[in-house]
N, C-alpha and C positions, 0 to 999 in steps of 0.2 A: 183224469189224464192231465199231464204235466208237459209244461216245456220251458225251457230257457231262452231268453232273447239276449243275443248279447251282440256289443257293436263294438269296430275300433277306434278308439280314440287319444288321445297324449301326443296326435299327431302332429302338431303345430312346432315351427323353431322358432326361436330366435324373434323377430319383429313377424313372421308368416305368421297365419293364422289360415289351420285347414282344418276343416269340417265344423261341427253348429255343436259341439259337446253341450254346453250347458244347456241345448233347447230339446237334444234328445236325450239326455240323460236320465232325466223324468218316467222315461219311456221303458226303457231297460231294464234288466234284474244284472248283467255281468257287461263289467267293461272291457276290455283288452287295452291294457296302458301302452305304448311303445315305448322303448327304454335308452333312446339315443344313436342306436345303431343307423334304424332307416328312416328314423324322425324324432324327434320330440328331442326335449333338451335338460337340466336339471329342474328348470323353474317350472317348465309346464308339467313335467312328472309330477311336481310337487302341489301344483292347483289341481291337475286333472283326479289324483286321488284323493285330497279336501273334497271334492263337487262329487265323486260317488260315496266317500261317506256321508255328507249334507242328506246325498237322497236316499240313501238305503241299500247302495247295488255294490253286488260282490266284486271284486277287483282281481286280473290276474295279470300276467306279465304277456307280451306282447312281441319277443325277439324276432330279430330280422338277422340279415346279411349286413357287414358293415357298407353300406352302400346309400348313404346322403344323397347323393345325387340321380341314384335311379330309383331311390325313394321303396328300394329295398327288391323291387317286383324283377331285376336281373339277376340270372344268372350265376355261379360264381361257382369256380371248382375251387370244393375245400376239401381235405383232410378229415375224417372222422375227430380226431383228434382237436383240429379249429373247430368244427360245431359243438362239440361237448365244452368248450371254451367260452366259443360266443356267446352260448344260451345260457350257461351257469352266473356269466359276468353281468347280464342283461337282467337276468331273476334275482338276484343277489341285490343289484338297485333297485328295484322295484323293489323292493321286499323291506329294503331299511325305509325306505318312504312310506308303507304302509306301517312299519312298525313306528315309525313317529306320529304317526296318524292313532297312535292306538287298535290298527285292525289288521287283519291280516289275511296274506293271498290266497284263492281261491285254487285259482288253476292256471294253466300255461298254454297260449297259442300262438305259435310259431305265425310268421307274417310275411306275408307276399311268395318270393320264390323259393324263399323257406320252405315254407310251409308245402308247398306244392310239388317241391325236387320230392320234399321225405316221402308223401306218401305214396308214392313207386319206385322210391330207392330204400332198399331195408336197411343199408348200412346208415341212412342217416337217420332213421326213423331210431334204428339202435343209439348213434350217437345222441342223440335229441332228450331217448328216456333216458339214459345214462345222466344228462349234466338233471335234467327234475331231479331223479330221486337219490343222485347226492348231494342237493339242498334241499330237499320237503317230498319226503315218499307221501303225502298226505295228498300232495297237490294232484291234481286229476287235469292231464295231455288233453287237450281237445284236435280231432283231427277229423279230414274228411268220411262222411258216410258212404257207403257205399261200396264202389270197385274192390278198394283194399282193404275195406273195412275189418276184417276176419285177420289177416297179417298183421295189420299193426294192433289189432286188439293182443295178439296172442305176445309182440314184442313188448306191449306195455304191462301186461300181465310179468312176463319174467322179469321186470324192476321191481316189481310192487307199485304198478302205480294202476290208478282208475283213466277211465277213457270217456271222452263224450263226444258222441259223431254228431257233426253239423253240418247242417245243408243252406244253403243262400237261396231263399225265395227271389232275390233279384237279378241272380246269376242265370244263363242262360248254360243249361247241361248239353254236354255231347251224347250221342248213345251209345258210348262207353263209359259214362260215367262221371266223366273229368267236366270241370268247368271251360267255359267257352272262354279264347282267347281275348281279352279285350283287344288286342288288335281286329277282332273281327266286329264289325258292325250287328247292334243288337247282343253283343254282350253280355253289358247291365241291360236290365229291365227298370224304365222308369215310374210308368204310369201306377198308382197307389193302388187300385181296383184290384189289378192286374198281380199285383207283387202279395197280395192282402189274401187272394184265392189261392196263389202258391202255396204260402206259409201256412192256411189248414189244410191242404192238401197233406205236406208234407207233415203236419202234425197229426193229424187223427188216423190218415191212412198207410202214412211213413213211404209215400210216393213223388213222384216229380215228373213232370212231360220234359222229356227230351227234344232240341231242336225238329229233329224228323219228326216229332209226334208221340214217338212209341215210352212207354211207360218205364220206369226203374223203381225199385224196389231201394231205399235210404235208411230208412229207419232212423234219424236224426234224436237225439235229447234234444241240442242246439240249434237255435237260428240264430242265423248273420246277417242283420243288417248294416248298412253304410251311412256314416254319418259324414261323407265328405260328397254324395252324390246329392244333386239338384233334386229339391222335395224331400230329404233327408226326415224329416220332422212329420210328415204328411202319411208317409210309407209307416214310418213304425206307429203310430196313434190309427192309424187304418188296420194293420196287422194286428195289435191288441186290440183293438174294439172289436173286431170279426173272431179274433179267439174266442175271447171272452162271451159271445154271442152262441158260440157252439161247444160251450163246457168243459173248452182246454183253458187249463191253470199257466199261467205264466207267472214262474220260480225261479230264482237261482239254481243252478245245476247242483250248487252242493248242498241242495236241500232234500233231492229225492236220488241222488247217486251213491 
């Protein structure tokens, strides 16, 4: 049994400095770089993917909304046409950074309300595999498990491209499936115990407890953890040690997809 960890990171601008990259990085098999839209900058793109070749971990692109200042997680009505833009401009930098690295990108996860709009709007989920696989039909979409999982597998299918459904052990699910609002208290999920029993759940069993209790069916490749939440370092070293413990392999996605 196999699984993917992979975390966001390239989040930092300018003089900021957000999340503990170099301390969970060790930690991980996939990064998600951000490419300037709703963080990160040229310099930090350019360390963040040095420090996942240093340790061994696959690197992919990270696009957002152009939205610096709401740090990517608002909102934004665009044009099909603007997302297949945004994303292709966002991979395109990453991708020259990794090929000055000598290595090269893995896969693609859309970031914040990105990420979130597509997987219930098929026209972006369309736009989205559009801009991947007219840069790297090779590269594999990572998108949520679950509710729309079957949809956007079937729209990444007709690009050519591969898919990896991820589920967040520190996310708190609705019983519909979707992740809980951070505006709602409870979330993130902090405590490592806690976060550590999630991620083999959803690894061995491909389950998840929903707010109310009741059970959902995920089927995840991928986990997400966060490297800009309090305990960041604790959470993922708890998460692999308890894998590791019950005979799930933790790989890069593009080793077993």
């Amino acid at each position: 049994m196999k699984i993917d960890l992979n975390c966001d990171m390239g989040e930092s601008f300018g003089a900021y400095t957000i999340g503990m990259d170099p301390d969970v990085m060790p930690y991980v098999t996939s990064a998600n770089i951000a490419c300037g839209f709703h963080a990160g900058d040229p310099m930090v793109m350019a360390r963040t993917v040095a420090l996942a070749k240093k340790h061994g971990v696959a690197i992919g692109a990270h696009p957002g909304f152009p939205d610096l200042m709401g740090y990517g997680r608002r909102n934004m009505a665009c044009v099909p046409e603007e997302i297949t833009a945004y994303v292709t401009y966002q991979v395109g930098a990453l991708m020259a950074f990794a090929r000055a690295n000598g290595i090269t990108l893995q896969h693609v996860k859309p970031h914040g309300a990105l990420y979130n709009m597509a997987q219930a709007d098929a026209s972006m989920m369309e736009a989205i595999c559009k801009a991947v696989a007219s840069v790297d039909a090779s590269l594999i979409l990572v998108a949520l498990a679950g509710k729309w999982a079957e949809r956007n597998r079937e729209i990444a299918a007709s690009h050519g491209l591969r898919i990896a459904f991820e589920a967040f052990p520190d996310r708190a699910y609705t019983p519909e499936g979707t992740l809980q609002s951070r505006k709602i208290a409870g979330a993130v999920i902090h405590d490592p115990d806690t976060v550590a029993r999630r991620a083999l759940k959803m690894a061995r069993e491909g389950m998840v407890v929903a707010v109310d209790g009741s059970e959902l069916s995920i089927a995840p490749e991928t986990l997400c953890v966060h490297g800009d939440t309090p305990g960041a370092v604790a959470l993922v070293k708890n998460i692999r040690s308890l894998l590791s413990e019950n005979d799930v392999e933790v790989s890069a996605m593009g080793t077993f997809l």
